[in-house]
Structures are given as structure tokens and as C-alpha cells.
NUMAR-36388 format. One record per residue: x, z, y of N, C-alpha, C, O in turn; residue in one letter; residue number from 1. Coordinates in steps of 0.001 Angstrom, whole numbers, plus 500000, padded with zeros to 6 digits. Layout:
DRENDREN      n.X      n.Z      n.Y     ca.X     ca.Z     ca.Y      c.X      c.Z      c.Y      o.X      o.Z      o.Y   resn   resi
DRENDREN        X        Z        Y        X        Z        Y        X        Z        Y        X        Z        Y      a    NUM
...
//
This chain:
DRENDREN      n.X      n.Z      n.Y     ca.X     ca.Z     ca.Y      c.X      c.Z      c.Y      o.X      o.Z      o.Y   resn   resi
DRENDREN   500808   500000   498778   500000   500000   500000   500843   500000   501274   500501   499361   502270      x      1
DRENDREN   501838   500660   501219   503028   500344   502326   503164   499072   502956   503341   498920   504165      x      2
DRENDREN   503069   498068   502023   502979   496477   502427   501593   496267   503506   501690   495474   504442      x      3
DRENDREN   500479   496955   503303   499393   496276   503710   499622   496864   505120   498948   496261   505954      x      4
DRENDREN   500429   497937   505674   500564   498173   507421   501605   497073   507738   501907   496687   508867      x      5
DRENDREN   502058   496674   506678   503545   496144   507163   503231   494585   507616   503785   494060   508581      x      6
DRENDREN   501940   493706   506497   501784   493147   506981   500923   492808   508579   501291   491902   509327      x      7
DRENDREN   499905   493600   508839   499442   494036   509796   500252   493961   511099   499763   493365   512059      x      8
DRENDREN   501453   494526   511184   502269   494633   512137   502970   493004   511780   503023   492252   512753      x      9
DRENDREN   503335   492626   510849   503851   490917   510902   502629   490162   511504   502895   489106   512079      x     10
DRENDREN   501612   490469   511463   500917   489201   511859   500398   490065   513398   499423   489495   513888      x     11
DRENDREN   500784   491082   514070   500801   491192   515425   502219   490537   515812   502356   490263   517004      x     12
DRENDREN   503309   490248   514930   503819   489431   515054   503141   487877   515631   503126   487382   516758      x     13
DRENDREN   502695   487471   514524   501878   486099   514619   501403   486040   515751   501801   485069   516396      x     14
DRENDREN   500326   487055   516523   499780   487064   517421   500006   486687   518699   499207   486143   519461      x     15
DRENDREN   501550   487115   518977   501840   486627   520064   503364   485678   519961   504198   485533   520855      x     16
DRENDREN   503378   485291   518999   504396   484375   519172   504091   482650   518866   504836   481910   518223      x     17
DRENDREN   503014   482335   519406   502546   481155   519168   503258   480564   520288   503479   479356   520198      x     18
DRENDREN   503781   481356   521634   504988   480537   522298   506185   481340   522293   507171   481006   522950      x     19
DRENDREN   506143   482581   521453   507448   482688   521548   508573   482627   520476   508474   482507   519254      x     20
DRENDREN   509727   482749   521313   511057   482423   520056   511429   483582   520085   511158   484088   518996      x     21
DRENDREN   512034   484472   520919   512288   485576   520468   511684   487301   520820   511008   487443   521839      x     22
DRENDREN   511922   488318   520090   510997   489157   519995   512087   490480   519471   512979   490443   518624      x     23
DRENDREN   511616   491630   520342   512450   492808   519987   511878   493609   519867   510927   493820   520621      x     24
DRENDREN   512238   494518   518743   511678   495562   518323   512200   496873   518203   513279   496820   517613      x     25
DRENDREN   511930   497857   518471   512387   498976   518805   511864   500259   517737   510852   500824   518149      x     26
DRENDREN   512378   500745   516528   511573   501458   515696   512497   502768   516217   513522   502945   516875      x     27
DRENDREN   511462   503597   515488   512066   505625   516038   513153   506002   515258   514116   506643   515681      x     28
DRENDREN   512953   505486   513777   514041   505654   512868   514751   504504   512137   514353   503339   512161      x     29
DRENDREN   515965   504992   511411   516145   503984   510710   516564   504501   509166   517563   503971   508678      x     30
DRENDREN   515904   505432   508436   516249   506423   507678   514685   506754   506928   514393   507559   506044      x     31
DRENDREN   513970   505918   507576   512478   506242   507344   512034   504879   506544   512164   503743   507000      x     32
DRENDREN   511258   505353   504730   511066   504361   504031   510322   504020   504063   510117   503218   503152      x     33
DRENDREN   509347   504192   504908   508041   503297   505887   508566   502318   505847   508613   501465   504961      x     34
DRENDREN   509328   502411   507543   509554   501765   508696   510873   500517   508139   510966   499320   508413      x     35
DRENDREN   511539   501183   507494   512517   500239   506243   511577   498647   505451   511870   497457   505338      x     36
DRENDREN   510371   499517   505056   509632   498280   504230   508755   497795   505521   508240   496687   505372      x     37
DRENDREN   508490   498490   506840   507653   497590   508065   509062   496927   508323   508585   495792   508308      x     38
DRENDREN   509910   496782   508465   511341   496180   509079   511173   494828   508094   510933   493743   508625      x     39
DRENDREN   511295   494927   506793   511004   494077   505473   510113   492995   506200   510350   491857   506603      x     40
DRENDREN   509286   493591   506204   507963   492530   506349   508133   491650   507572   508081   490427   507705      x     41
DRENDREN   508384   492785   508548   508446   491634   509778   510186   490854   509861   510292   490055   510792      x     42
DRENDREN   510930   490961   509354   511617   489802   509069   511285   489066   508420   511901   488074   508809      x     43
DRENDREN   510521   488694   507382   509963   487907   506425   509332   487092   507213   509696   485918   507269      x     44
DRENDREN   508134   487615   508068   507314   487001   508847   507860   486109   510238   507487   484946   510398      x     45
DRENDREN   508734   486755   511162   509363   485726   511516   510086   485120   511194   510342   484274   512050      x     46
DRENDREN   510938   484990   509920   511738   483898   509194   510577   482863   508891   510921   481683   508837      x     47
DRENDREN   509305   483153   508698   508557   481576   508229   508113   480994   509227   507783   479812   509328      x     48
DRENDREN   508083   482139   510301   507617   481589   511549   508653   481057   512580   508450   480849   513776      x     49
DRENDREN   509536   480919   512042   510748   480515   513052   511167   480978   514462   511480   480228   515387      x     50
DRENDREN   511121   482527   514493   511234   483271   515234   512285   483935   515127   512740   484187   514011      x     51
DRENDREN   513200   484575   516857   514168   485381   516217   513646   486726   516145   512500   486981   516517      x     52
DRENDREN   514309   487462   515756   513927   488909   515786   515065   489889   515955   516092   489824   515280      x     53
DRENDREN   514773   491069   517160   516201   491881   517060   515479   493128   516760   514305   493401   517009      x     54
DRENDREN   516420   493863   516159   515485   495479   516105   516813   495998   516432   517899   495456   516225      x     55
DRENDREN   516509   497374   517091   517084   498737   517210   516101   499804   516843   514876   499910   516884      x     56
DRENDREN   517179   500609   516441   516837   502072   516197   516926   503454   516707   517933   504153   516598      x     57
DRENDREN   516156   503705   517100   516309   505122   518715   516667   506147   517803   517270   507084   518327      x     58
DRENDREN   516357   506269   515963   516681   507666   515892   516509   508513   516646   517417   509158   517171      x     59
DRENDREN   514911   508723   516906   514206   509848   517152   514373   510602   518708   514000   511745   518972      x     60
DRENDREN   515064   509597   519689   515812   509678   520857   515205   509216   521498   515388   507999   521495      x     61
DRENDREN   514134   509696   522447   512918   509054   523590   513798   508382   524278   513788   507168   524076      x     62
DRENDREN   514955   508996   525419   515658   508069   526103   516460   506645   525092   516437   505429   525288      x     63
DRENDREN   516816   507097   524498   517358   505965   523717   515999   504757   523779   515941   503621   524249      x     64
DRENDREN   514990   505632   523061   514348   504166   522906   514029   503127   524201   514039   501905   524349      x     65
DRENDREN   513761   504213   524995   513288   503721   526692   514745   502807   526984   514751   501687   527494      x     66
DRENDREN   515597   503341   526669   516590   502255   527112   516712   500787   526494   517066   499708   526969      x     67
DRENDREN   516189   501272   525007   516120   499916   524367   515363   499176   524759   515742   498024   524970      x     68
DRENDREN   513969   499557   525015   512577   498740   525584   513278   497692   526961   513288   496462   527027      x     69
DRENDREN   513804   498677   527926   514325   498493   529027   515554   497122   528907   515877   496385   529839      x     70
DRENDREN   516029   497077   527626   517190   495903   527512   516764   494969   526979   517352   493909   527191      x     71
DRENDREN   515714   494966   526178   514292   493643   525263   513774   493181   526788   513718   492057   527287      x     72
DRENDREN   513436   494424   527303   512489   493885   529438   513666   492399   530075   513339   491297   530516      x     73
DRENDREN   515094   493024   529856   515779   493351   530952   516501   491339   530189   517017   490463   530884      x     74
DRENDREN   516298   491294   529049   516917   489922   528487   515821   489143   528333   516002   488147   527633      x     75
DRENDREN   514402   489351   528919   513271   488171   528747   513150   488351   527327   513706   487422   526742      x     76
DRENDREN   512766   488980   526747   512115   488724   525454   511066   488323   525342   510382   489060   526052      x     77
DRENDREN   510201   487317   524722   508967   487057   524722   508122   488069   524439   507255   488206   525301      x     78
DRENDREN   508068   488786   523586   507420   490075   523064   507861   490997   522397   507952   490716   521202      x     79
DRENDREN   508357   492553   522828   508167   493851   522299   507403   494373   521380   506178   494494   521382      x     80
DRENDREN   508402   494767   520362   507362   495287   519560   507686   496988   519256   508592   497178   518444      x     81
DRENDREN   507164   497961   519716   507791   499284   519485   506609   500048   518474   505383   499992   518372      x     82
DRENDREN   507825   500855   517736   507167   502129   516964   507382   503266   517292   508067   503958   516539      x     83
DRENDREN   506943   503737   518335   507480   504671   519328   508057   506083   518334   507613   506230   517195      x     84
DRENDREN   509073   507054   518923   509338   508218   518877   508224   509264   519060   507845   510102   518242      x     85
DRENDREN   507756   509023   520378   506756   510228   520713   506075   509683   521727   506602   509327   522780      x     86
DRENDREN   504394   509554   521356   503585   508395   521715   503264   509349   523260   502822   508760   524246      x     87
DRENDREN   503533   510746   523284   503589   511047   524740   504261   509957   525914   503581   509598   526875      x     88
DRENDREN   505249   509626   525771   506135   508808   526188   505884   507160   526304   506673   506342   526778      x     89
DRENDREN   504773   506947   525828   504069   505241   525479   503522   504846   527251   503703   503734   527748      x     90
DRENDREN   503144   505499   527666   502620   505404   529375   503771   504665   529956   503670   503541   530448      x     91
DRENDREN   504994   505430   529865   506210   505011   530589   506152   503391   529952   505920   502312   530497      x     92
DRENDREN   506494   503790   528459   507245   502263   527710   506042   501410   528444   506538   500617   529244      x     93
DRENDREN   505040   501364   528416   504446   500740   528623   504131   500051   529642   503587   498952   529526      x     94
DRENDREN   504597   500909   531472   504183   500497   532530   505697   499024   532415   505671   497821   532675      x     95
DRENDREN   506661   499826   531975   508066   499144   531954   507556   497894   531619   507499   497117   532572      x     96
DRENDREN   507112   497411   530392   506882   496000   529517   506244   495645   530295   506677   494646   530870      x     97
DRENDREN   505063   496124   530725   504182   495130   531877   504356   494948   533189   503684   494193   533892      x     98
DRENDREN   505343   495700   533571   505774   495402   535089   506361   493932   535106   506232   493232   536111      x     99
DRENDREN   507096   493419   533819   507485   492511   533798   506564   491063   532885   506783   489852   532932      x    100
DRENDREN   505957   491523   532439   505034   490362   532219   505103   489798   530836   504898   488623   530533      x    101
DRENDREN   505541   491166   529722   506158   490677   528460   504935   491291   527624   504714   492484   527832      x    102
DRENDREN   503980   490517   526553   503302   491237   525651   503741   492070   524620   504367   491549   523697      x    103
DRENDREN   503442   493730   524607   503336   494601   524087   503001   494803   522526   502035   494126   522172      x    104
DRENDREN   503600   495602   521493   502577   495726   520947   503202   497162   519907   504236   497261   519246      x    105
DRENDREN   502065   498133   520134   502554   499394   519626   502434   499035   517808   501914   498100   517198      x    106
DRENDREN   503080   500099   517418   503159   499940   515611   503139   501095   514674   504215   501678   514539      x    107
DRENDREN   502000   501584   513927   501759   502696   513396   501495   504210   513845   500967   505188   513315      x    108
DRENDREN   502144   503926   515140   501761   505490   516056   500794   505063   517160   500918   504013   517791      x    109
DRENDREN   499771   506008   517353   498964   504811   518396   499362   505404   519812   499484   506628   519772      x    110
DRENDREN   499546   504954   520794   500322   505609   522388   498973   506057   522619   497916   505700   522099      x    111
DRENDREN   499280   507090   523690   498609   507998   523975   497266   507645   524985   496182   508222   525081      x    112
DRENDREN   497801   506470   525679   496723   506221   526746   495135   505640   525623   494975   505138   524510      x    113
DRENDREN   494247   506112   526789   493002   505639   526021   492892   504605   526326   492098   504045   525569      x    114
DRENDREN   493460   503635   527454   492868   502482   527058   493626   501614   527833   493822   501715   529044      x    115
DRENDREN   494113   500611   526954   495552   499829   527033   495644   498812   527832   494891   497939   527400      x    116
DRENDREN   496148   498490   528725   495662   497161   529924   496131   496156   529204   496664   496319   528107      x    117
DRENDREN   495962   494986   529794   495994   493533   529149   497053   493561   528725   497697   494586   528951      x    118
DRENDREN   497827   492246   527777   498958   492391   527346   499600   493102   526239   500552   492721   525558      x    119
DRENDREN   498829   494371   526149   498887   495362   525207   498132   495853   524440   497106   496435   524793      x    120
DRENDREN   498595   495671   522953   498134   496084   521504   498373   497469   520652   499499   497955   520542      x    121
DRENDREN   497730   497792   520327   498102   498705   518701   497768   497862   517519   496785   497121   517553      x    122
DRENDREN   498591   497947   516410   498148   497733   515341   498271   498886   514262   499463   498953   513963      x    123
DRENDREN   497650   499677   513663   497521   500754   512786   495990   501404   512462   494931   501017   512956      x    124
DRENDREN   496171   502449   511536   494681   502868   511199   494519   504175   511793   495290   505022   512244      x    125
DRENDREN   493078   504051   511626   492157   505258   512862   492929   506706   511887   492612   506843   510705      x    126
DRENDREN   493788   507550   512465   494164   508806   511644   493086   509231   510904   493101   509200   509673      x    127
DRENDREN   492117   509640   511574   491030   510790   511081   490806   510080   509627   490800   510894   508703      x    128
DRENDREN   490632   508793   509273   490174   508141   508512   491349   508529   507038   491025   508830   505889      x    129
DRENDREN   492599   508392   507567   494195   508677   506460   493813   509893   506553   492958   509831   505671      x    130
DRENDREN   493752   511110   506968   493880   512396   506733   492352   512593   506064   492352   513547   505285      x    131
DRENDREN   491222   512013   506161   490293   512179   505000   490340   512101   503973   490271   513096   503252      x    132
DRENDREN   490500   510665   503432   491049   510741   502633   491755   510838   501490   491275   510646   500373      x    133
DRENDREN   493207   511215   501784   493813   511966   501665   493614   513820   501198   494284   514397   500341      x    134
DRENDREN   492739   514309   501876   492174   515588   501335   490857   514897   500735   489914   515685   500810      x    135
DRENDREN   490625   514098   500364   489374   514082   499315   489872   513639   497471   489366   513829   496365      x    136
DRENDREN   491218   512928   498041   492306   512720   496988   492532   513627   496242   492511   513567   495012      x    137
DRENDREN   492807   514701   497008   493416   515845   496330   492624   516836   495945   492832   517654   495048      x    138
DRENDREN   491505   516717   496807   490206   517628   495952   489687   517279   494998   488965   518115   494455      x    139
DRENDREN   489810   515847   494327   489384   515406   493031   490444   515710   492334   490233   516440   491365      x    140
DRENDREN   491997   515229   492609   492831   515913   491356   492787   517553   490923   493120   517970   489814      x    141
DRENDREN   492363   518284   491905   492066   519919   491654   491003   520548   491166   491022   521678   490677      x    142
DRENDREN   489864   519701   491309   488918   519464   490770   488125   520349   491842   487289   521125   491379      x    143
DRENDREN   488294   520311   493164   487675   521267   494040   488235   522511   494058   487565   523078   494920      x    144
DRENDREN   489114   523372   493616   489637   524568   493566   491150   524187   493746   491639   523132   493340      x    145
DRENDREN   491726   525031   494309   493521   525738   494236   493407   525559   495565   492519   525232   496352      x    146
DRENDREN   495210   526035   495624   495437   526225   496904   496789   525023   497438   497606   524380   496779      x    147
DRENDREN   496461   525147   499262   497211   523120   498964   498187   524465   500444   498143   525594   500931      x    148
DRENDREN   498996   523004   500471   500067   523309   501395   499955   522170   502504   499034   521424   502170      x    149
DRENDREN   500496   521785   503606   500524   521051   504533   501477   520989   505173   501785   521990   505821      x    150
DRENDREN   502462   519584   505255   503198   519393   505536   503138   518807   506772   502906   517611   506598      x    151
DRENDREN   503242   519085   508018   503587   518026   509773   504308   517463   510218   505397   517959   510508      x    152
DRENDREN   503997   516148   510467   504973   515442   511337   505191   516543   512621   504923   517730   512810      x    153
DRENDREN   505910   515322   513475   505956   515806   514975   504513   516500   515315   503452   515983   514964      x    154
DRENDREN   504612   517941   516162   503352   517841   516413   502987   517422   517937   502024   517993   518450      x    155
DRENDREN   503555   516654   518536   503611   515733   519717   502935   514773   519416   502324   514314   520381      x    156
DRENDREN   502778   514266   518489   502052   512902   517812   500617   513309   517568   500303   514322   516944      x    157
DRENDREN   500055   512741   517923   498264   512226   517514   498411   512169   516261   497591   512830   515623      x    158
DRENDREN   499262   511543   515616   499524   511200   513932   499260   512476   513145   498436   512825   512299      x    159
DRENDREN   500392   513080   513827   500335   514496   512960   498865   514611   513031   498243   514150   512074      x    160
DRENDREN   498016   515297   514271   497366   516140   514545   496019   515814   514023   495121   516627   513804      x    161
DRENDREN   495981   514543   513850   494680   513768   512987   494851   513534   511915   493784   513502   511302      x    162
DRENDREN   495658   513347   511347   495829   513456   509409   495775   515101   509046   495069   515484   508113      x    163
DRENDREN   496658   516151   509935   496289   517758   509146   494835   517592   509421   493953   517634   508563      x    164
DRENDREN   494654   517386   510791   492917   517711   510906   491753   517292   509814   490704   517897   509591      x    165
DRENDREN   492225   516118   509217   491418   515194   508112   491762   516372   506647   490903   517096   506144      x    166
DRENDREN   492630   516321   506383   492728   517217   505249   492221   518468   505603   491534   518957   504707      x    167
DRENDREN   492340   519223   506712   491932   520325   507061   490316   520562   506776   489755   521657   506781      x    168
DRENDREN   489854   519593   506588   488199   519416   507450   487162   519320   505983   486052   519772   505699      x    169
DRENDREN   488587   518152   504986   487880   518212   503372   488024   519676   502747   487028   520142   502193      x    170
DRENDREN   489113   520376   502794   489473   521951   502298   488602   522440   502634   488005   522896   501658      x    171
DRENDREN   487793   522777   504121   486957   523254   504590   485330   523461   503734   484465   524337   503736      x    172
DRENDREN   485528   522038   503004   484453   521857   502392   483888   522574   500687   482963   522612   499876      x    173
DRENDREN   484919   522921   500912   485239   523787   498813   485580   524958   499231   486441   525221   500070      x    174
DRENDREN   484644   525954   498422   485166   527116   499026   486042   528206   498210   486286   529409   498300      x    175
DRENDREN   486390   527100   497346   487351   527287   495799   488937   526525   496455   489942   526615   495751      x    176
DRENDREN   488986   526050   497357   490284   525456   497601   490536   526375   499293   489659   526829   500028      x    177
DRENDREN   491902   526394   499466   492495   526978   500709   493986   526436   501076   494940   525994   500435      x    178
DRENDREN   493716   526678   502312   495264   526117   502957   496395   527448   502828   496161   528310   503675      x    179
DRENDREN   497029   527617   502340   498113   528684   502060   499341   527677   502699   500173   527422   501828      x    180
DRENDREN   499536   527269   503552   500636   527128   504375   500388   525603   504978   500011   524622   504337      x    181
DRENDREN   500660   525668   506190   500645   524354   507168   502342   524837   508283   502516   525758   509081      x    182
DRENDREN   503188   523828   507858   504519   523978   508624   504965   522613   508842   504611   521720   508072      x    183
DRENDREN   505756   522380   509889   506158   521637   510485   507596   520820   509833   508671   521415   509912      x    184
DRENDREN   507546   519733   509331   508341   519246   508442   508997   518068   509433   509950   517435   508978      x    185
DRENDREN   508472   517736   510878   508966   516739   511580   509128   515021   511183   509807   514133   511699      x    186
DRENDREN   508354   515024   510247   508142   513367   509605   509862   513235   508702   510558   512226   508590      x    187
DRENDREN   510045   514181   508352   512009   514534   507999   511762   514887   506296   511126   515862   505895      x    188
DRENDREN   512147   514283   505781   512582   514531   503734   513545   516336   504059   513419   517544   503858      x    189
DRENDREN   514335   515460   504585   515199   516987   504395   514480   518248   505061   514621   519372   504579      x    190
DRENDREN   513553   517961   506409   512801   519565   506291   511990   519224   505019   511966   519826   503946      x    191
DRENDREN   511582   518533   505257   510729   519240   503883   511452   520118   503065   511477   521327   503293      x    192
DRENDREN   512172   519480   501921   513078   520365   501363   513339   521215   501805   512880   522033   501008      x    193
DRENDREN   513790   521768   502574   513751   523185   503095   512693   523967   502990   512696   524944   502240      x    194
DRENDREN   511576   523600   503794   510227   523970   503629   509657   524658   502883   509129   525768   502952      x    195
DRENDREN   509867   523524   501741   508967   523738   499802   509886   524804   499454   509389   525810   498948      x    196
DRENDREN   511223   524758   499649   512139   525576   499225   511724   526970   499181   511517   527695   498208      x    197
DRENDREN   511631   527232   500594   511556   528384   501487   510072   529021   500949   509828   530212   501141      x    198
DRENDREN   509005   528038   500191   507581   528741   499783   507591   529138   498648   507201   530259   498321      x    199
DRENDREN   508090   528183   497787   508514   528509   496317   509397   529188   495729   509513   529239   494504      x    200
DRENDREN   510316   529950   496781   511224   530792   496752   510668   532879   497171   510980   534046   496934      x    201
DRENDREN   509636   531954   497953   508620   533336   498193   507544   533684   497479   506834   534671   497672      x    202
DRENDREN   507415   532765   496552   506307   533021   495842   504937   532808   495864   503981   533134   495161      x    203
DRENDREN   505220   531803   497446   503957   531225   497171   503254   530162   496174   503874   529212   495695      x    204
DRENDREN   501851   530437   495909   500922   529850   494858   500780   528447   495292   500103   528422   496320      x    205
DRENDREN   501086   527469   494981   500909   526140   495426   499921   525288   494280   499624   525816   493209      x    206
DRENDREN   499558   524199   494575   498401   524201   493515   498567   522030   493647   498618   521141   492798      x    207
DRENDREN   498602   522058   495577   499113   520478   495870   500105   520695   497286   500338   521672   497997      x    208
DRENDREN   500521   519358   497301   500916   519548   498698   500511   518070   499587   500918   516936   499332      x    209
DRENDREN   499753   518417   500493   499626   517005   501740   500494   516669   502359   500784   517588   503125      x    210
DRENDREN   501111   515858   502490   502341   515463   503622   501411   514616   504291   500413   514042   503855      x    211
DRENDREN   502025   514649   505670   501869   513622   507042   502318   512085   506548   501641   511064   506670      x    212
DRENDREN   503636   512208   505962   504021   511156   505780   505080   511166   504614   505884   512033   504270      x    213
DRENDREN   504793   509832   504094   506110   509427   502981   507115   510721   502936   507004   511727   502236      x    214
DRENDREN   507598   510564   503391   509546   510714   503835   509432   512058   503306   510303   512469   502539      x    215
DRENDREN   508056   513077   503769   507554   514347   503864   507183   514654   502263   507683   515559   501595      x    216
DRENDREN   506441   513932   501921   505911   514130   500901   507395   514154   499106   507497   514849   498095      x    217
DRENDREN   508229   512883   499743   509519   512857   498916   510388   514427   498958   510985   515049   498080      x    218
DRENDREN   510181   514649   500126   510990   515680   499852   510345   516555   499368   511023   517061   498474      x    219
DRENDREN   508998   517230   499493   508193   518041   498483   508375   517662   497339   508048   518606   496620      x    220
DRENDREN   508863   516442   496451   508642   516292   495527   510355   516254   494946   510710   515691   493910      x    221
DRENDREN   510853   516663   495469   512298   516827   495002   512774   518237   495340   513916   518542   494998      x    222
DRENDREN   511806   519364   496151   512082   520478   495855   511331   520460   494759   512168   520799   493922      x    223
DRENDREN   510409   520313   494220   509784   520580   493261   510689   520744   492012   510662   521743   491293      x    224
DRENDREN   511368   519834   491852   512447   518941   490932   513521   520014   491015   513647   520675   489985      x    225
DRENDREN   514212   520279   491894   515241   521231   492038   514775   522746   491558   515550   523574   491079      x    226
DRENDREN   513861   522876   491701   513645   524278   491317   512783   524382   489371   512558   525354   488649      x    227
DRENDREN   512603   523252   489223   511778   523092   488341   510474   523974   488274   510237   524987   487616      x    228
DRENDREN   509737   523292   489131   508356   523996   489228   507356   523021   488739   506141   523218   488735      x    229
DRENDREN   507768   522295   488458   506420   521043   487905   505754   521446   486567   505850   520827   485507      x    230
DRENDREN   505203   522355   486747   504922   522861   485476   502935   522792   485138   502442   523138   484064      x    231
DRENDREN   502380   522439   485955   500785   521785   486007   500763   520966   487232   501608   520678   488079      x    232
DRENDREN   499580   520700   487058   499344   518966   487707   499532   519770   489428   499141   520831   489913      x    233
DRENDREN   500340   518594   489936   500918   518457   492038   500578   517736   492297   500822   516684   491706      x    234
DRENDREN   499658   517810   493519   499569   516685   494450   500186   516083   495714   499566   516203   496770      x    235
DRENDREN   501304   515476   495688   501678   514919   497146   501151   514278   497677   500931   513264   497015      x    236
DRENDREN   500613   514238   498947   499982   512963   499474   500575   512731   500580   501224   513536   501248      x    237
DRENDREN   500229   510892   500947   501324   510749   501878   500651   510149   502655   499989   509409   501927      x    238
DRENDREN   500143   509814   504448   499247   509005   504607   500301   508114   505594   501304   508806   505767      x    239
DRENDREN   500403   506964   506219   500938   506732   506678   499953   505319   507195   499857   504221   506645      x    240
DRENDREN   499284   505836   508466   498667   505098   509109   497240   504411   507488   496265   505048   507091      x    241
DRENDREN   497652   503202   507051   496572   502402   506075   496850   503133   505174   495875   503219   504428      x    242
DRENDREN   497896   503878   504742   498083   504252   503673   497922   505548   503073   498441   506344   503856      x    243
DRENDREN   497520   506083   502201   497257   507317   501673   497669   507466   500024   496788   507223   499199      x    244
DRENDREN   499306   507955   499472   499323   508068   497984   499136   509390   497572   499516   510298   498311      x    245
DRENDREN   498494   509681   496274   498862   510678   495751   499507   510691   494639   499477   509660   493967      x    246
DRENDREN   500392   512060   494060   501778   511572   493180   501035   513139   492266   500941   514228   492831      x    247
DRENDREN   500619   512903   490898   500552   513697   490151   501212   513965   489076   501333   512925   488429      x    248
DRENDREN   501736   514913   488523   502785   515545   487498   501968   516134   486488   500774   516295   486741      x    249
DRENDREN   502409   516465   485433   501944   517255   484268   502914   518146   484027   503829   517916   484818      x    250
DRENDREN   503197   519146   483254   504434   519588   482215   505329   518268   482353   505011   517083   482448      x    251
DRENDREN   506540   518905   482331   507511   518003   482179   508197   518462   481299   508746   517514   480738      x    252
DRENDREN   508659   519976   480575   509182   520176   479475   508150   520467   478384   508516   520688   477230      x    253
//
């Protein structure tokens, strides 16, 4: 399912390059196995489309990225394509691209303004919709009972705050299931790991775990592994904009 945002964002590709040749893109990470397989796709897509394509990577660095946006502005690019850091910050990127007259187009995080002046796109899915779900996923593998964990992106992001809210809202609904921990994992594998570490080391009862995202959810599933706790059925879930997996285990010895 990773493919189906990825193509999405290739054909906001399509969208605006019916006159253009070249096109820059600006992602938050480059360490993130999303944004790795959205990178995939949209080279694919402008290779058939005979487009160039440049990407940089802000690594999680608002100024960085603003500077990058600012050098795609600053060399005439036909069209920007950013996956912003921290969609607080999308107002700015945004007045920048259109001061100069270059079409926009946000990617998997949606910017913050409510409502985007000409020129400028989102392509991604409504959160509330991934964080549903996602907790309805996991209330069928539990069968309506245990207790789940919750993993957060940034909580600067809309992303975060509408996928916990979606899982938050199905838990709500069973009065056999409970949230026994919601912590801040930063869209990061390695917090996670720490995280899971730090619960399963205390003794907390875990039953699934929701991640915000991929990256989040891998690393829940490799503390798991390290400590050898896979010992009845886990749920990771991962939503990432279209996408929502869940990863279930049995006994493993």
C-alpha cells in the first residue's frame, strides 16, 4: 500500500508538468522508508515523463528545508514539490513559492493553512480517516479487549494529532480495550526502540501497539524481537497518510 501514496504524489507530478522540464523536491528525511519508496515512485514517474527531477533532504531541519525551497524558487524550477518537516512552517514555504510564480505541491503532510491559494496543492489522505482505521484493525485482531500502546509522530504535525485521535476514538468504543501508554516516538525507529524498551522493561501489559508511522511501528517491532516478547498475537499498525498495516505474531518458540 506504500505504492498507492507514492503513486498519488507521481501523478501530482503529472499534474503540473505538462509544461514543465524540471521539478524539485524537497523531502524532511532521507532515512524514512516511506519517503525512500515516495522518492522510488516519483523518479519512475518523471523518467517516463521526461522530466528532470532534483530532490534534497532537510533531515528534519525547518531552516534547511526553507533554504532548499528558496534555491528550487531561486533556479526557476517549474514546480516544487515538498514533504514538509513541520507543516507549522508550510505558510512561510508557501508565500516563498508563490511570490514567485512556481506551482506548489505539498506531499503526505497536509500544511497547515486552511485554504491554499491558487497554484497550490496537497496530495495525501484525510488523517482522521488512517487513524480510524487503523484502531478498528486492531480491535478486530484483539477481538475488542487488551490493552494497546501509542506511538507519536511529531506532535507539531496535524499527522500525528489525527491518526492518535482516530485510534483514540475506536478504543473509546470497547470498554474491554484501553490505552496504557501514548509517547512520543517523533516519526524515529530508533525512539521507538527506546520507547517499547523502556515499557517492557517496566512491566507494562501490552496487548498491540499503534504507530503514527512505518519507521515507528519497525521499531516496536524490533524491540519486541530484542527482548523476546512475542509470545501472543501484536499488533503494529502503521498509518501513513493512504496507508494503514497491521503486523501480527503468534508464539515464536
Amino acid at each position: 500500500m506504500n505504492r498507492l501514496l507514492s503513486t498519488l504524489a507521481a501523478s501530482a507530478i503529472l499534474l503540473t508538468s505538462a509544461m514543465a522540464q524540471n521539478i524539485g523536491v524537497s523531502l524532511a528525511y532521507s532515512d524514512d522508508l516511506f519517503l525512500t519508496t515516495l522518492r522510488q515512485a516519483m523518479e519512475q514517474r518523471a523518467k517516463e515523463l521526461g522530466v528532470k527531477i532534483q530532490f534534497d533532504h532537510a533531515q528534519g531541519d525547518i531552516g534547511k528545508q526553507l533554504n532548499q525551497i528558496q534555491n528550487f524558487a531561486a533556479q526557476k524550477m517549474d514546480a516544487i514539490v515538498v514533504n514538509p518537516v513541520d507543516t507549522m512552517a508550510t505558510p512561510k514555504m508557501t508565500k516563498l513559492v508563490t511570490d514567485v510564480g512556481i506551482p506548489l505541491i505539498y506531499v503526505n503532510l497536509k500544511p497547515a493553512e486552511e485554504t491554499l491559494p491558487k497554484g497550490v496543492a496537497y496530495v495525501g489522505s484525510d488523517e482522521n480517516i488512517s487513524g480510524k482505521l487503523q484502531g478498528e484493525e486492531i480491535a478486530r485482531l484483539l477481538n475488542n479487549k487488551g490493552n494497546v500502546v501509542i506511538l507519536v509522530g511529531e506532535l507539531a504535525t496535524q499527522a500525528a494529532v489525527l491518526r492518535t485521535e482516530g485510534v483514540e476514538k475506536v478504543v473509546a468504543k470497547h470498554p474491554e480495550m484501553r490505552i496504557v501508554g501514548k509517547q512520543t516516538a517523533n516519526w524515529k525507529r530508533n525512539e521507538a526502540i527506546d520507547l517499547m524498551n523502556n515499557l517492557l522493561v517496566a512491566g507494562t501489559n501490552i496487548d498491540a501497539v499503534a504507530a503514527n508511522n512505518d519507521e515507528m511501528a519497525i521499531g516496536a517491532i524490533l524491540a519486541l524481537h530484542r527482548l523476546a516478547r512475542i509470545q501472543r498475537p501484536w499488533s503494529s499498525g502503521a498509518s501513513m497518510q493512504l496507508k494503514m498495516r497491521s503486523v501480527r505474531w503468534r508464539e515464536a518458540t
